[in-house]
C-alpha positions as CSV (number, residue, x, y, z in Angstrom):
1,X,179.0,168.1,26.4
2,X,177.1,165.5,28.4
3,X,177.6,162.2,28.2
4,X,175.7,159.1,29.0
5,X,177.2,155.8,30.7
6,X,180.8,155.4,29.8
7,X,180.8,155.5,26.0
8,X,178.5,158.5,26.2
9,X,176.4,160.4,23.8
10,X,177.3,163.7,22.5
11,X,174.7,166.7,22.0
12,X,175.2,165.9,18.6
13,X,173.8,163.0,18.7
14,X,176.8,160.9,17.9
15,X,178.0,157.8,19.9
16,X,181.4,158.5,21.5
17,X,184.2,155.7,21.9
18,X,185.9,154.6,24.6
19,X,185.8,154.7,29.0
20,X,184.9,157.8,30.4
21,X,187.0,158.1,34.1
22,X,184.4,158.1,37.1
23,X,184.8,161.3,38.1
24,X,186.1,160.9,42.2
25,X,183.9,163.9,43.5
26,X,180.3,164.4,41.3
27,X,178.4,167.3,41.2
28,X,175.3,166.4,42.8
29,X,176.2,164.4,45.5
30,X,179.0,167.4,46.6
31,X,175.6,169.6,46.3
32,X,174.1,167.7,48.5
33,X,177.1,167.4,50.9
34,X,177.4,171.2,51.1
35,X,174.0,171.6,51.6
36,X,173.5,169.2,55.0
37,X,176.8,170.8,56.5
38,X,175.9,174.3,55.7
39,X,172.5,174.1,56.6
40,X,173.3,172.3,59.7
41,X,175.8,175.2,60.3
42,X,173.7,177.9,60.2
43,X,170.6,176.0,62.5
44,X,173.1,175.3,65.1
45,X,173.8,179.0,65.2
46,X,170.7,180.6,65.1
47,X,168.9,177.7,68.2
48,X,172.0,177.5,69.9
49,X,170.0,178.5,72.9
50,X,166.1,177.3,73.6
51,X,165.6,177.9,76.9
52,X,162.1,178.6,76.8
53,X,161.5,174.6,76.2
54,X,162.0,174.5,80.4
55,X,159.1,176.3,81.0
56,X,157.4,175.2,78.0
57,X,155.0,178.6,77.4
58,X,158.0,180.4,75.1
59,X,159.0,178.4,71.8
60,X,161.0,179.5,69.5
61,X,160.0,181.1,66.0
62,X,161.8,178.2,63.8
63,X,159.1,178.3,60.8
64,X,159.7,181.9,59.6
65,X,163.5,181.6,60.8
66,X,164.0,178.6,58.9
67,X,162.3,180.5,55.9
68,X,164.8,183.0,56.3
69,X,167.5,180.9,56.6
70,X,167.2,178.6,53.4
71,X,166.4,181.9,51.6
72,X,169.4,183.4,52.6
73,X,171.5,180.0,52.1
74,X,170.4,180.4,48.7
75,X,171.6,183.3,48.0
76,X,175.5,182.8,49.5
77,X,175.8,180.0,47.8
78,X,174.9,181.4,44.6
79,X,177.5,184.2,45.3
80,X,180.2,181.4,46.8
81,X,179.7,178.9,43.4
82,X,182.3,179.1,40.5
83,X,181.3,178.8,37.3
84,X,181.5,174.6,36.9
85,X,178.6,174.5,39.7
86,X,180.9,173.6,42.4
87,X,181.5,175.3,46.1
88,X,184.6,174.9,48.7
89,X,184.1,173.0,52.1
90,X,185.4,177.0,53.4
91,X,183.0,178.8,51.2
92,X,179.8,176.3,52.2
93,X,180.4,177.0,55.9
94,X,180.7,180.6,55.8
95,X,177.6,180.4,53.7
96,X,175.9,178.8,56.1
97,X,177.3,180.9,59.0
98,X,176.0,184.2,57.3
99,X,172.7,182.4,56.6
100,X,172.5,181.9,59.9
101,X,173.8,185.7,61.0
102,X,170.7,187.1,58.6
103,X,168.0,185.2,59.8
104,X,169.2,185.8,63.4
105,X,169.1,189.2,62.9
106,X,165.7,189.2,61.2
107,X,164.0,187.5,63.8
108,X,165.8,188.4,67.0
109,X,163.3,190.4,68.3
110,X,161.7,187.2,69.0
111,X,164.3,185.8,71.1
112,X,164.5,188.6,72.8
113,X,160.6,188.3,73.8
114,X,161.3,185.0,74.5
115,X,164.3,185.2,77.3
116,X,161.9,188.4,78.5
117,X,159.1,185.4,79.1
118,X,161.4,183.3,80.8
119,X,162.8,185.2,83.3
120,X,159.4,187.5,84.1
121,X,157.9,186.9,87.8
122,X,154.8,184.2,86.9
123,X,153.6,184.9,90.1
124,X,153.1,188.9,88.9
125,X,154.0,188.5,85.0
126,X,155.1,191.6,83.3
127,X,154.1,190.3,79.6
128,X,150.9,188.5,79.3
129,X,152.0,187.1,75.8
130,X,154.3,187.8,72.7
131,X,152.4,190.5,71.3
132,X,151.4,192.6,74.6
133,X,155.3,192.0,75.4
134,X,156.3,193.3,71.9
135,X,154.3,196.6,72.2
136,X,155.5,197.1,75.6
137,X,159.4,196.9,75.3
138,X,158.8,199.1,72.2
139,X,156.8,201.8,74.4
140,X,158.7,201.5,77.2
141,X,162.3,201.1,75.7
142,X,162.2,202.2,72.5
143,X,162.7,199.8,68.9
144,X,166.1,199.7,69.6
145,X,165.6,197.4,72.8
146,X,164.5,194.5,70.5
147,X,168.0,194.0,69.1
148,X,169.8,194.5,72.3
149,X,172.8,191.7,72.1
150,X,172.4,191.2,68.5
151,X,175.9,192.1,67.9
152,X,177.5,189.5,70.2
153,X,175.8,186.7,67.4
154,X,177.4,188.3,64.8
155,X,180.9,188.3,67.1
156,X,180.0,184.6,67.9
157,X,179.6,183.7,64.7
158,X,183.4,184.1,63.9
159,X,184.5,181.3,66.4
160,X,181.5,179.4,65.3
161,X,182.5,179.3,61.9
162,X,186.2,178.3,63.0
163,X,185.6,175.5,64.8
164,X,183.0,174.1,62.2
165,X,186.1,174.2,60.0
166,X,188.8,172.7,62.4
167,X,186.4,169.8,62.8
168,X,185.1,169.5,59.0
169,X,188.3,169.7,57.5
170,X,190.0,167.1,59.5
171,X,186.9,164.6,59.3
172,X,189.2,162.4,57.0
173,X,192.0,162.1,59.0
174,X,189.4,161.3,62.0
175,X,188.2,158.3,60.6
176,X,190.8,157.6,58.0
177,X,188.5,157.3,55.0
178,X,186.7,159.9,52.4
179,X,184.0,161.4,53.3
180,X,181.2,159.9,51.3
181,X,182.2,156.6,53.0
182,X,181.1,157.5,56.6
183,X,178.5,155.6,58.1
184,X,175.8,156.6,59.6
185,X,176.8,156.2,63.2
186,X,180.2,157.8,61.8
187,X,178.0,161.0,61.2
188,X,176.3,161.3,64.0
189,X,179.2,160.4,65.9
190,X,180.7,163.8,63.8
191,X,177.9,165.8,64.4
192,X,178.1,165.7,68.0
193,X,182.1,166.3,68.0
194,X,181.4,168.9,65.8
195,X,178.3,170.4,68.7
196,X,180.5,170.1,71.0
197,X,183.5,172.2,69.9
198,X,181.2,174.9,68.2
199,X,179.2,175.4,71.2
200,X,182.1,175.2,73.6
201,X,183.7,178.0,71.4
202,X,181.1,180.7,70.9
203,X,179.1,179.5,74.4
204,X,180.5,183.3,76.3
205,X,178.8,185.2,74.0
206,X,175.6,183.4,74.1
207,X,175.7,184.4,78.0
208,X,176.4,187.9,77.7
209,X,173.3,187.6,75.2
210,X,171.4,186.4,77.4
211,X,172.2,188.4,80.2
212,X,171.6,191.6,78.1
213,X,168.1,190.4,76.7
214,X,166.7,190.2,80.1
215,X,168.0,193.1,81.1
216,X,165.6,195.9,82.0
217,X,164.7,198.2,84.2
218,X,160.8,197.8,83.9
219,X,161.3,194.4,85.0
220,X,161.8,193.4,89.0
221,X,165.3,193.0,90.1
222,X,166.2,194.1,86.8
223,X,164.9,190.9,84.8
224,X,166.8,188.8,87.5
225,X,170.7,189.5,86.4
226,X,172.9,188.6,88.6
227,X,175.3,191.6,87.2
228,X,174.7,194.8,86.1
229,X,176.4,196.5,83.2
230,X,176.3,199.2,80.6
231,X,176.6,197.2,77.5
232,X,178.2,194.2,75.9
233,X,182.1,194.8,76.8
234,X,181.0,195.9,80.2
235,X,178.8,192.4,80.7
236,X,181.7,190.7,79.7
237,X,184.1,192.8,81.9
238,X,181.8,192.2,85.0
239,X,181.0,188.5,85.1
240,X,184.3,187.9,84.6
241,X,185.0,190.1,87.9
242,X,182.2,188.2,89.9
243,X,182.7,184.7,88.6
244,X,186.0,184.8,87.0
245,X,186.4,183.7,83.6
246,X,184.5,180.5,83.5
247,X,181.6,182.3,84.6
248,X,181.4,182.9,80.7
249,X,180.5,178.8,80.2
250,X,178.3,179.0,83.0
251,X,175.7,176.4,81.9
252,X,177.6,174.8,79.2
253,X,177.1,171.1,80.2
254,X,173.4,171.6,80.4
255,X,173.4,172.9,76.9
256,X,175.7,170.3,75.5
257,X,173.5,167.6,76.9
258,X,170.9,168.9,75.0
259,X,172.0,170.2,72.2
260,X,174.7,167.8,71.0
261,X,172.7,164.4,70.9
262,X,169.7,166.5,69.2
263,X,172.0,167.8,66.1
264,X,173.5,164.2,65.5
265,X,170.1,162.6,65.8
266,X,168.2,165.2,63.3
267,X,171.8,164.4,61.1
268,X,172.1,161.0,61.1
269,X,168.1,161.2,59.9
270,X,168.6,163.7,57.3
271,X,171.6,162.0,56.0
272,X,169.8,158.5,55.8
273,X,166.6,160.1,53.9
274,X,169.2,162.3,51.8
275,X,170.5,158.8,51.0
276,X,166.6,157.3,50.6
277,X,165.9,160.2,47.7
278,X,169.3,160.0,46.0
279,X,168.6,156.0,45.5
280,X,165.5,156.3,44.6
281,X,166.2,159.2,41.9
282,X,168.7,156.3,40.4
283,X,171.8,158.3,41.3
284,X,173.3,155.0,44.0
285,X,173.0,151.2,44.2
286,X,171.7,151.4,47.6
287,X,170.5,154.2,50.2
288,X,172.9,152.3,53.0
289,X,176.0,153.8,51.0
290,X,177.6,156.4,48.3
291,X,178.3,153.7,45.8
292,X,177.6,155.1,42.7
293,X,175.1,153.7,39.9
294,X,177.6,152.8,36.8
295,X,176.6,154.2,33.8
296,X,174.6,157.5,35.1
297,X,175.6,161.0,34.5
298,X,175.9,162.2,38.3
299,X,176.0,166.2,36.6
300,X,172.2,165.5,35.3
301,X,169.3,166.8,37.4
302,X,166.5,164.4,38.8
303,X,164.5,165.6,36.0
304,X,166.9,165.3,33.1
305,X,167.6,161.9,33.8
306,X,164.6,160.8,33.7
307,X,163.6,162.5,30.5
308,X,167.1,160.8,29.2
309,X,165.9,157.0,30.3
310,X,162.7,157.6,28.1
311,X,164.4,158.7,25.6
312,X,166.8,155.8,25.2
313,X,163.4,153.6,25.4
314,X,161.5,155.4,23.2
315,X,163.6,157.2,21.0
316,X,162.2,161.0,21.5
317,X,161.3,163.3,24.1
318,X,157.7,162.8,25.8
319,X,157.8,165.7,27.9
320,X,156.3,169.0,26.5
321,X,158.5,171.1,27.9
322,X,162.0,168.7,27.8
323,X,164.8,170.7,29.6
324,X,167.8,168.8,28.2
């Protein structure tokens, strides 16, 4: 049955008595919740590593891959949802972690193109652009040489994954309060923690990645490796013989730099415009906090309370097609 305020109204029509109990998590601001972690999950995976920005002639594909990714978000968390609508802080980040695997996998080819651009001579480039350098690793080394690394993101997704978690699941005892009561420099200040320990984590095999993407032989000095290797346990085996085992978070505090102040800034933004829509659809008393409006049914969707306001003003349905 839904209800309506604290007394309520039953389907039948018939005013119930007494005080509903708020409930202490609702359904569609836990939706919401899920859906900026999970989401934020899977984007940190997937352009963990831009490199291309230094040189500035080899972006990143992040339309389609963000198509891809909300797509497949979609689906995991249809499969991850019981049957009251709800999802686990666990299940929401591996859904977003697989999100991220599938759309990695569906566009890697691109990123492969694009470490092949990067580390090409400029003064005697190999590839004159995305699509002559697509047809030519595909001539010259075959359709298999576009996913060369692609297993080392799904084997960096597992460490990924567990640090989202360490930091996630201990966010309360961080800042010794619920999680709907963080501020906004409380989340961005949680973002970057959470950056900087998912990075740190799955950083060695974003280098052997890298190292076998520009890999080739049709490439001077092999694409510029500073090892050579026979595939992904070799790579690892041999930097850590030349560099020793930090070799494998060589780079790291560049990409931290970079990457940690640019999740908590596109986070704190979401989160505040996340807060922005929620007010304005009549769900909180104010887009600077959680505080929920009394009297409002947090399980009804945008549309259904909306239909239910005119309803209590007019006394029937306007819309053609009600979906109460």
């Amino acid at each position: 049955k839904k209800r309506w305020g604290e007394g309520g109204m039953t389907e039948g029509g018939e005013r119930s008595e007494g005080r509903r109990k708020q409930p202490q998590i609702n359904s569609k601001l836990f939706e919401h919740k899920v859906t900026e972690y999970a989401y934020t999950c899977h984007q940190w995976l997937s352009q963990s590593i831009d490199v291309g920005v230094a040189r500035g002639h080899a972006r990143g594909p992040w339309a389609h891959r963000t198509a891809v990714q909300l797509a497949a978000y979609r689906k995991f968390v249809g499969l991850f949802t019981d049957d009251s609508g709800h999802i686990s802080q666990q299940s929401s980040v591996v859904a977003g972690s697989l999100a991220g695997i599938v759309s990695t996998i569906v566009t890697y080819p691109t990123d492969l193109i694009k470490t092949r651009l990067i580390v090409q001579n400029m003064l005697e480039p190999t590839y004159k652009g995305i699509f002559h350098a697509f047809s030519t690793i595909y001539q010259q080394e075959g359709f298999l040489a576009l996913y060369r690394g692609v297993s080392l993101t799904v084997l960096g997704a597992l460490p990924f994954s567990v640090g989202s978690l360490l930091v996630y699941m201990n966010l309360e005892k961080i800042w010794n309060r619920p999680r709907d009561q963080f501020s906004l420099l409380q989340n961005f200040t949680t973002v970057c923690l959470a950056a900087a320990v998912t990075q740190t984590l799955s950083f060695p095999f974003d280098t052997v990645k890298r190292k076998m993407q520009a890999q080739s032989p049709y490439l001077p000095y092999y694409g510029g490796v500073d090892v050579h290797f026979s595939g992904a346990v070799d790579c690892f085996r041999q930097i850590v013989k030349a560099q020793g085992v930090l070799g494998l978070w060589n780079g790291l505090t560049a990409n931290l730099l970079k990457v940690v102040p640019y999740f908590g800034v596109m986070f704190s933004t979401f989160e505040f415009c996340k807060r922005i829509c929620l007010y304005q659809n009549g769900y909180i008393v104010s887009p600077l906090s959680y505080k929920l409006t009394p009297g409002v049914d947090q399980s009804l969707k945008p549309q259904e309370l909306r239909e239910l306001r005119k309803f209590f003003k007019t006394g029937k349905l306007k819309s053609k097609k009600p979906t109460l």
